[in-house]
N, C-alpha and C positions, 0 to 999 in steps of 0.2 A: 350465588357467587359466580356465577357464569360471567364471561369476560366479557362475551359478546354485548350483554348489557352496557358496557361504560358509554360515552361520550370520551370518545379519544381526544387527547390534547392536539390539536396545531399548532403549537408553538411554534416552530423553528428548531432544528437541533440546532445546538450551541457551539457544533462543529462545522456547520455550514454557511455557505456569505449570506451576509448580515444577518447571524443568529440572533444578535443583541441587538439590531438597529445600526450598526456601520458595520459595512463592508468585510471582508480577510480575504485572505489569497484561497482561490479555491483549485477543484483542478484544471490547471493551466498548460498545456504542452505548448510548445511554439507554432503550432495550424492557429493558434487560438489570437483574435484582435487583442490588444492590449496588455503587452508582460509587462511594458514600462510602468504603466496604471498598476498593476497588480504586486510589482515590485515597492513600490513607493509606498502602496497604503500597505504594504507586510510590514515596512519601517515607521508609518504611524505617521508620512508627510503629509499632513490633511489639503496643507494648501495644492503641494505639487498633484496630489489624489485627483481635485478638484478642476482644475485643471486642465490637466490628463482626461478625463472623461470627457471635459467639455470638447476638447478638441474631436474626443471620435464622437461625440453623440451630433458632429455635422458634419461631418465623414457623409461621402459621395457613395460608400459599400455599404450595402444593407446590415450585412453581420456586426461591420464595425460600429458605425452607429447604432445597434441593441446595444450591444456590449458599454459603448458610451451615456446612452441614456441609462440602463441598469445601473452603472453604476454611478447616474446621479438620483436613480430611485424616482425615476418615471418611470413606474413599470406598462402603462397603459403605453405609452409610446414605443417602449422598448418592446413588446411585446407585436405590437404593430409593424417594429424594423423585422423581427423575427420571421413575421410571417411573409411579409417579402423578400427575405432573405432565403427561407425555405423555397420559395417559388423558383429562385434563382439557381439553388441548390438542393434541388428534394434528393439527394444520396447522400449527404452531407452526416456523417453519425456526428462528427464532433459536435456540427455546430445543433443536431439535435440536443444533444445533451447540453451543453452549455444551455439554452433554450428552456431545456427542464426543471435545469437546477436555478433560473431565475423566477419558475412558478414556482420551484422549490423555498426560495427564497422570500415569494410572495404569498405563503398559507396557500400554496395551494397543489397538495400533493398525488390528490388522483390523475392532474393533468402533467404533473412532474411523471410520476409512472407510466404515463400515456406513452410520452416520448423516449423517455428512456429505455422502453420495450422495443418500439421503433427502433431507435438505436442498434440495439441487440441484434434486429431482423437484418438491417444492412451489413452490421459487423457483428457476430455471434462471442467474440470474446471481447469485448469494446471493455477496458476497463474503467473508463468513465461515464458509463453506462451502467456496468455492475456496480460502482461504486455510489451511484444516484438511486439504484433501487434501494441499497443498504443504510443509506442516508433517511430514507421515505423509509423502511421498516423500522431503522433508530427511533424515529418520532413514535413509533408504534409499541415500544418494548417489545419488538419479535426478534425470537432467536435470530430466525432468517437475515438479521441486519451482519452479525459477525458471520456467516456464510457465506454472502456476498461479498463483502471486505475482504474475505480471502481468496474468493474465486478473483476480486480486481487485484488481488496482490500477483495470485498468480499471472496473469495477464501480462502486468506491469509491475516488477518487482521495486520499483523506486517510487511506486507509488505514497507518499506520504502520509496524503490524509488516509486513504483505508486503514493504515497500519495505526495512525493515532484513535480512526475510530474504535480499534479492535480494543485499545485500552480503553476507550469510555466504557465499551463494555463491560468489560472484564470488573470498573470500578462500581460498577451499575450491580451487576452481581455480586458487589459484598467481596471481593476478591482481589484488594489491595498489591496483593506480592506477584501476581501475575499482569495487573493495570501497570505498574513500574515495570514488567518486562517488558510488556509490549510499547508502553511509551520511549523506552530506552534502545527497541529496535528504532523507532520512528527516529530519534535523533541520529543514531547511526546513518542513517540516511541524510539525515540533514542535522547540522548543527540549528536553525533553524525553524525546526517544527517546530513551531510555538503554540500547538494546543498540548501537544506531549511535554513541554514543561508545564502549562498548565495542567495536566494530570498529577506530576510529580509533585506539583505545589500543596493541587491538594489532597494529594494524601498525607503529607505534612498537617495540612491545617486541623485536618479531622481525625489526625492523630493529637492532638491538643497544640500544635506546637503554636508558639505565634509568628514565629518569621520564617520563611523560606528563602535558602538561597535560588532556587529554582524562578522563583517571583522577582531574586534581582536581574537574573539572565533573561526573563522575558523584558524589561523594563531596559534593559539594554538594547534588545532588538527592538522595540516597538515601546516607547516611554508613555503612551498614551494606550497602551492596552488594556480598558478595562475589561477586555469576553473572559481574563482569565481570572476574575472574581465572581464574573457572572457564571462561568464554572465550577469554579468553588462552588457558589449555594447552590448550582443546580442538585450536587453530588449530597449538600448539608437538606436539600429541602425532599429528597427524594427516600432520605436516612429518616427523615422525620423531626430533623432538626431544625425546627424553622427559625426559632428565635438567631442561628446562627447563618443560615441562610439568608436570613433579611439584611443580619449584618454586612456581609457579603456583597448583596445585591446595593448597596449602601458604597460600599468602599470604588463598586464597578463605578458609579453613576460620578462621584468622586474625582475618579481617574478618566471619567469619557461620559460628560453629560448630556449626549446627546443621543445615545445608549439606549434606545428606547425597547428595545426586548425587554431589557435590565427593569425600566420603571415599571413595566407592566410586570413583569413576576413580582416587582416589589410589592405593586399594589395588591395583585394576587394573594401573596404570603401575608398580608398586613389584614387582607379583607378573612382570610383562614384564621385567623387569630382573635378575629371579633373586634379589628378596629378599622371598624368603616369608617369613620372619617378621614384617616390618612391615606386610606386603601383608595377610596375615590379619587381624593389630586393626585395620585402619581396613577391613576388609572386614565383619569380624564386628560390628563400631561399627555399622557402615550396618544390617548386616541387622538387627541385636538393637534399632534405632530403628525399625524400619519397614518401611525403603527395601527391598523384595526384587523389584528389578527380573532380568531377566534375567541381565543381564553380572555381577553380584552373587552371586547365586543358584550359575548355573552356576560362575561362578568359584571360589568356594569349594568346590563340591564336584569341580571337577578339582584341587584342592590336596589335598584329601580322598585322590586316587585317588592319591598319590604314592607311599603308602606299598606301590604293588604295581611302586615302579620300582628299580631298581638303577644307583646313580650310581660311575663310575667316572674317577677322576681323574688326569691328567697335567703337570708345569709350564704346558703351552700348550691344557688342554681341559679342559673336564669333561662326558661322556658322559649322559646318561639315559637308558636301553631300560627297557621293562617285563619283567619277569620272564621273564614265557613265553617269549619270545625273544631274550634277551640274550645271551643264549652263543652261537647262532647270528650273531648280527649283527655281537656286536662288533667280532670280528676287522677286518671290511669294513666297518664305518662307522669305526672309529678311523684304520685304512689312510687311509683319505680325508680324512678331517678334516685328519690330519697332512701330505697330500701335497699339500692346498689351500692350508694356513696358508703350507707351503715354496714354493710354488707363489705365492703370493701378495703376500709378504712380498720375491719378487727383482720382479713385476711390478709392482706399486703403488709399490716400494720407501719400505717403512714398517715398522714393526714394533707390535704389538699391545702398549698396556699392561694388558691384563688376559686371563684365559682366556678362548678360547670357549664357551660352552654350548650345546650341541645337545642338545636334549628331542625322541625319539621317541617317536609316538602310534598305536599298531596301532587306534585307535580316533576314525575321523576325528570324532568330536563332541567330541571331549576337544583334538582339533586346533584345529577348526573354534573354540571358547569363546579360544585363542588371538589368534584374529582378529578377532576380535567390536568393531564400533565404526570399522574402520581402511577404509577406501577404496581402492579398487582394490589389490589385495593376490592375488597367484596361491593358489589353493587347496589347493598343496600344501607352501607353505613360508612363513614368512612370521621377521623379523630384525627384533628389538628390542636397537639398538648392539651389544653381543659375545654376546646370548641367543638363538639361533635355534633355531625349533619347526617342525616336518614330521610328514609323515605318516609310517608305517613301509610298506615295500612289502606287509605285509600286510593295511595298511589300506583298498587298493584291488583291483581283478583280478588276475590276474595279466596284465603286459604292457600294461598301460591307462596306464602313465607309468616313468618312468625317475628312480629315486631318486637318482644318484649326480649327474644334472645338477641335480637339484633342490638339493643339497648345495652343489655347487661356485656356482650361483646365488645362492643365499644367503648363503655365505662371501664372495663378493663383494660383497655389499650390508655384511655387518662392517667390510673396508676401506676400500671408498670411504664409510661416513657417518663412520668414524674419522678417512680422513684428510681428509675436508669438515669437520669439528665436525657434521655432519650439516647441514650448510648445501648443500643440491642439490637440483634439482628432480628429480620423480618419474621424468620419460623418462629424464634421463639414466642415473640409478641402476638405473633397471631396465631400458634399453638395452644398459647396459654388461656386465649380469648375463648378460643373455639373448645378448650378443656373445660372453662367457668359456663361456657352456657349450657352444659350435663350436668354439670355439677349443684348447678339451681334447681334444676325439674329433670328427671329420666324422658320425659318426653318433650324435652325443649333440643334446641339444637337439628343439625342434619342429620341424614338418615344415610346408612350405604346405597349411592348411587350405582347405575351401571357404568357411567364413565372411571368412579372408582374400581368399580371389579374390574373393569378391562383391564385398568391399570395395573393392579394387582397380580392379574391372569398372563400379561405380557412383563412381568417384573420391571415398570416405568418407575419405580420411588428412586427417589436419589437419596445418596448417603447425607448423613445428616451433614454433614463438614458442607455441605455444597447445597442445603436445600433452598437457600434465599433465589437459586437460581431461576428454581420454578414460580419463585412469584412475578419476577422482576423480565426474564425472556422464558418465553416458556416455550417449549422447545415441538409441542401437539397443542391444538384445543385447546383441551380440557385439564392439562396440567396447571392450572393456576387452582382449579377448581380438588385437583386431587390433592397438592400441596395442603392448601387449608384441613383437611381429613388428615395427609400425614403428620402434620407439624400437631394435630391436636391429639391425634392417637403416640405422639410421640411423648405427650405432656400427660397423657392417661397411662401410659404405659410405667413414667418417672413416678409419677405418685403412688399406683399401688404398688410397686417394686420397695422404692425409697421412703414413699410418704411425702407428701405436700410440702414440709417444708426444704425439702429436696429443691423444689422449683424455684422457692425466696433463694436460697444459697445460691444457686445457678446465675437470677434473676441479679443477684448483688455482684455476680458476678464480672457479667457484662458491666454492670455499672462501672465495674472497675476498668474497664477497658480490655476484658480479655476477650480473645476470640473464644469461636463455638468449638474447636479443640480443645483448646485451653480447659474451657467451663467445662467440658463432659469430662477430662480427666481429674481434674481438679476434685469435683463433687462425685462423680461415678465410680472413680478410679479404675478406668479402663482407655484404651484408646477408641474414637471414633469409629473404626472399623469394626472393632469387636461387638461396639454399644449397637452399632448396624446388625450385627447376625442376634443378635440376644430380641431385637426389638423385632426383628424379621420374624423369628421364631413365634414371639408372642401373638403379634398381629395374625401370622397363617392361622392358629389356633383358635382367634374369633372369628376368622373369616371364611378359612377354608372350605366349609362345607357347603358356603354360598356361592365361592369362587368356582368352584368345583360341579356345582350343579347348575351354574348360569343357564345355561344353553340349555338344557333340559328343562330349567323352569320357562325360560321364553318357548319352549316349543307347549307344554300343557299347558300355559294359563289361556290360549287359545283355546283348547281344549274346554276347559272350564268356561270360559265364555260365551260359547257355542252353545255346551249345553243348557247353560243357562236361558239363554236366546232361544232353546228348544221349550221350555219349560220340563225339563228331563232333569230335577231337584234331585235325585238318587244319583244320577252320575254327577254331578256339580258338587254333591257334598262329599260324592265318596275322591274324587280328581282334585277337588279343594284342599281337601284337608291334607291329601296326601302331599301335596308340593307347596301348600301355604309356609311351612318353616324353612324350606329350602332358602327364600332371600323373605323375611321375614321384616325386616327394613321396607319393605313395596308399600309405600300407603298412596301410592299417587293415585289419582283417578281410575275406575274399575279394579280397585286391589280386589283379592283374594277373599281377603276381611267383607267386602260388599258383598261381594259376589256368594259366601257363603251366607252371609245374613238373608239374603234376598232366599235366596234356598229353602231356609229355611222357615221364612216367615210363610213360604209357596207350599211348604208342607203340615203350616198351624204351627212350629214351635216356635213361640216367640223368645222363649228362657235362651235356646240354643243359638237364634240370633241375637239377642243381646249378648250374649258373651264373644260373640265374635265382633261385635263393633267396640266391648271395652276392649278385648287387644288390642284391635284398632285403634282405639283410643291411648291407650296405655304405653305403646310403643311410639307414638307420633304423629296419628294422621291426625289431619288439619281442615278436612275441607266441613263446610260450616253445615251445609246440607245435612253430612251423613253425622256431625256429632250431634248436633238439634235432634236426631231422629232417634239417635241413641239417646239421649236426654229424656224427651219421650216417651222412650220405652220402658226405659228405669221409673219415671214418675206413674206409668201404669200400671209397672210391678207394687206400685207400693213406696219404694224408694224414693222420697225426697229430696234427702240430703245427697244422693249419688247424682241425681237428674241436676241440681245445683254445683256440685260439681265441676259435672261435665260441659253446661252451660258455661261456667266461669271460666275454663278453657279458652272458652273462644273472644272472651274480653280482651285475652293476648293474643289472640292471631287475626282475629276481626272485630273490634268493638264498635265498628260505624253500620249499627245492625237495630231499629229500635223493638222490631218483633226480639232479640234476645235478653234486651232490656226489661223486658216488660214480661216477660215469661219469668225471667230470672227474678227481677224482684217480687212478683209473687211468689215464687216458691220460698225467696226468704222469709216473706211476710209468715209462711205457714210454718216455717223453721225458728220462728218468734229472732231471727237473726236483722235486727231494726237499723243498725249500721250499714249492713249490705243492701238493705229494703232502699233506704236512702239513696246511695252512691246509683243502685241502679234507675231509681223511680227518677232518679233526677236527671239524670241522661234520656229518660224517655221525654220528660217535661222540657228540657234543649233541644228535644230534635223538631220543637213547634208541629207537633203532632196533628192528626186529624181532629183528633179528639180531646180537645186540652182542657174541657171540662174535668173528664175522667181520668185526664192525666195529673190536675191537682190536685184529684179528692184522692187518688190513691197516696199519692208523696203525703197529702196531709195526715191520711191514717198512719203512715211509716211514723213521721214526728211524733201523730198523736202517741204514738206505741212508745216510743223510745224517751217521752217526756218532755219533749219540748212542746210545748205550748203557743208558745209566738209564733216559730215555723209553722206549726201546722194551722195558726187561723191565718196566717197570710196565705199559705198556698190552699186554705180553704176557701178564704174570698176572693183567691184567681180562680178557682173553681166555678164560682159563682159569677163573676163578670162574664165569665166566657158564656153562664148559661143561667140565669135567675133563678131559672123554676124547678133547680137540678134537689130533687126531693134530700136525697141521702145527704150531699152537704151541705142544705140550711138544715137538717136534724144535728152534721157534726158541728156546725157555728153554734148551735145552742147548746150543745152538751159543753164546747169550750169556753163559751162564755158562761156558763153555771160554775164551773170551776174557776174561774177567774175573782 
């Protein structure tokens, strides 16, 4: 769930010229070419707009003419006056900055931050400067953007848009009654701010309301505003509301068809929902206008890539894999899907009115174009209402994460926004997720990170009233990462306290439209503050003693390493064992767990190293290497069924493996378990093996075992095509044809 992973959106903030594909007043002081142009198109005069620009884009002044071509959206031209105009003027901060916010404008914000920087270097408090870098971090969900916004307030206290920014924020973080403060500074400033009534609008809207009068006062100043719809869904699509979002994006296109930001989220939001074919014309609209922003661009071309997927359908699903591995996966992604929904469907107690859709990506960029635009979002899944997209286990290492929690994760997020209308805040939804994937397997799910201990150790958790904040700007790193641990330790904490259906009350809660105060007094009967120290308390109490010995375990498990590296088994096992429980979560590469098994095997005990790779195993480690070896180990002891197992582990965290196919269904074979012999022998027989002889005569003994007859002489005379004179299967063709 590392953040760094995403593909960040370029969209445009929707507070910046031309967020949606026409123009708004941006910051303008009187140094700047063109107020009259800028005044004109605040009131929505498209002709006088047009105009107006034409006139400066043949303007004799280099700055003027940018400014004139930009604003007829010749960026290549304009961009060209720029740079003559800089030659003209290289100390110029303003006209740096206007300069940026036109790459800003154009998708293109490393070289927006270029200048903006620049800027800063000529004038150190420029507030059109700070207000372009916080503009460029907005697109980013970084805290850093409301930082800025007030260092350019401080600067320049009339600053408008910083101050309307500061409410996007504010609404972005789930935090309604502060977004209405801050937009209500901004009109104090100006009657005028017209994204600050669009704030106010919508928080109306997404309060159920349907009319705002805030939406008649924009339509007064500007009659042709649609950015303040395409506001609206930004705020409804970033909630998770898409169906309301799209409506939104609908009403913008309505009110200003030529709103091309607007069509391409539209198509965005339509293509998340699983209807490609509407999603493509207003995608192909945008591009064949102009608009070929990222989220555009790429988008279109992973619809492109569909045609290399294979969809498979059932009453309650429909599957996506790509080719190359569809026959291997499917077995084991539909299993799942199907034992989630059942799984699901007794716990939530709800039932789905439409299929789910799972889109696997063996290609996390084609993933990643999924996500694009959305705020704190884990990296390897992400659920648009019943559409959810993931990575394939071949997408990542092997062993680097665990697909099947990522699945049951996200199937989670299908029910509860179904049965919210999507009405819930982000911690809970993905509290509850990150609660469901322990609550399947003890060894599923994340493990205590050190970026968590840190967090812990530095007391970074935010109180629960405020936790949506760390998904959406996260204010370090790895807060987005530690968020997903709180919000889920917060939903493990509710259930063994309250019990489980503690979580459904909570859950109907939201639905109802309360806030996260609201629900926790409601159902806890406490206030938020209190529910903070009672869950503080609990949490120190599993963690403490990891939190507590960080630093002491990073300085021995060097220690243990060394020795190990010495072949010095007596200090590795005595240094191991002694600090193995201290962060006992460590299964990453060269854990403890290895490091003693190796030990051990160095001194002949093998009993003593297999019990240190079933910890290992037991508590979560993943990597395929060291469970195969455990696997192994077990089948050398004797143990069968343990060695199967622990193979069958790794059908969830790596199943694109045919050496554990083929190990695995022998062992079922000798476990007389003919169901499992099957599922696996046939995976080995899809991966078109070296040996596909042997790979049919073994599937056909599985049928023959399990009584089917017909399977086993068809995959007996595959056995056979592939190799005539294969002795063992023309002895099993005549044993089933005697029987026949």
């Amino acid at each position: 769930m590392n953040i760094a992973l995403y593909r960040l959106a370029l969209v445009g903030s929707l507070f910046a010229i031309n967020a949606c594909g026409q123009s708004r007043p941006a910051y303008t002081p009187f140094t700047v070419p063109g107020e009259d142009c800028q005044t004109a198109r605040r009131h929505g005069r498209i002709e006088e707009v047009r105009k107006c620009f034409s006139r400066m884009a043949n303007s004799n002044d280099a700055w003027t003419r940018a400014e004139g071509l930009w604003g007829l959206k010749d960026y290549s031209g304009a961009n060209d006056a720029f740079k003559a105009a800089e030659k003209q003027q290289p100390k110029n901060a303003e006209m740096k900055v206007r300069w940026g916010r036109m790459y800003l404008d154009h998708w293109q914000p490393a070289d927006a931050m270029k200048l903006f920087t620049e800027a800063l270097g000529l004038k150190e408090d420029h507030a059109g400067a700070l207000l372009g870098i916080a503009l460029v971090s907005a697109e980013h969900f970084e805290q850093k953007a409301a930082e800025m916004a007030e260092k350019a307030l401080k600067s320049d206290p009339k600053l408008v848009e910083a101050q309307e920014l500061l409410a996007r924020v504010a609404l972005e973080d789930n935090n309604p009654k502060k977004a209405v403060e801050e937009a209500d500074k901004a009109l104090a400033m100006s009657p005028e701010a017209i994204d600050a009534l669009a704030i106010r609008a919508t928080v109306d809207w997404m309060d159920d309301k349907t009319t705002s009068p805030w939406m008649d006062r924009i339509l007064k100043i500007n009659p042709v505003y649609g950015e303040a719809y395409a506001t609206a869904a930004h705020f409804f699509v970033i909630n998770r509301r898409y169906e309301e979002g799209i409506q939104f994006y609908r009403k913008a296109l309505e009110l200003t068809p030529d709103l091309q930001g607007a069509r391409s989220e539209l198509g965005v939001n339509l293509m998340r929902l699983g209807r490609d074919g509407e999603a493509r014309k207003f995608l192909e609209e945008a591009y064949n206008s102009g608009y070929k922003d990222p989220a555009t661009v790429n988008t279109l071309r992973l619809m492109d890539s569909y045609k290399n997927f294979e969809t498979t359908r059932t009453p309650s699903t429909i599957l996506r894999l790509h080719k190359k591995e569809s026959e291997v996966l499917r077995p084991y992604f539909q299993a799942e899907l199907d034992r989630a929904i059942a799984t699901y469907e007794k716990k939530y107690k709800i039932k789905l009115n439409a299929p789910v859709q799972l889109e696997v990506y063996p290609d996390h960029e084609d993933f990643a174009v999924r996500t694009m635009g959305m705020p704190g979002l884990g990296a390897l899944g992400v659920t648009f209402g019943t559409v959810v997209a993931m990575d394939s286990p071949s997408g990542r290492k092997p062993g680097e994460w665990h697909w099947a929690s990522t699945l049951w994760h996200e199937l989670s997020h299908v029910f509860v926004l179904t049965a919210t209308k999507h009405r819930v805040p982000r911690w809970f939804t993905e509290g509850l997720a990150v609660h469901e994937e322990t609550a399947i397997a003890p060894d599923w799910g994340d493990r205590l990170t050190s970026d968590v201990i840190n967090a812990l150790l530095n007391s970074k958790l935010l109180p629960v009233a405020e936790l949506d904040r760390g998904f959406v700007h996260p204010s370090y790193p790895a807060q987005v990462i530690v968020s997903y641990y709180q919000a889920g330790k917060i939903c493990d904490y509710i259930a063994e306290k309250w019990g489980y259906d503690r979580l459904l009350d909570m859950m109907h809660g939201f639905a109802a439209g309360k806030t996260t105060p609201e629900v926790v007094e409601a159902n806890l009967g406490m206030k938020p503050a209190d529910f903070d120290k009672q869950f503080l308390t609990w949490l120190n109490g599993q963690t403490q003693k990891t939190v507590v010995g960080f630093a002491d375990w990073k300085k021995r498990i060097r220690n243990v390493s060394d020795a190990l590296a010495a072949k010095d088994y007596d200090k590795t096992i005595s240094e191991g064992n002694a600090i193995r429980d201290l962060y006992p979560d460590y299964v990453e590469r060269n854990s403890v767990y290895e490091m003693l098994a190796d030990a051990y095997i160095g001194k002949g005990d093998k009993a003593a190293a297999r019990k240190q790779l079933e910890a290992y195993s037991a508590i979560g480690g993943r990597m395929p290497a060291v469970i195969k070896k455990l696997a192994l180990m077990q089948e050398e002891a004797g143990d069968k069924k343990a060695a199967a197992a622990t193979l069958n582990r790794l059908n969830y965290i790596y199943p694109l493996d045919e050496e554990l196919h083929k190990r695995l269904g022998d062992l079922y074979i000798a476990l007389n378990d003919n169901k499992g012999a099957i599922r696996e022998l046939e995976a080995v027989v899809n991966y078109k093996p070296i040996d596909p002889a042997g790979a049919h005569f073994a599937l056909a003994r599985a049928y023959n075992a399990a009584g089917n007859k017909e399977k086993a002489k068809d995959e007996v005379l595959l056995a056979l095509e592939a190799a005539p004179g294969f002795k063992p299967a023309q002895r099993l063709l005549l044993e089933l044809d005697a029987k026949d």
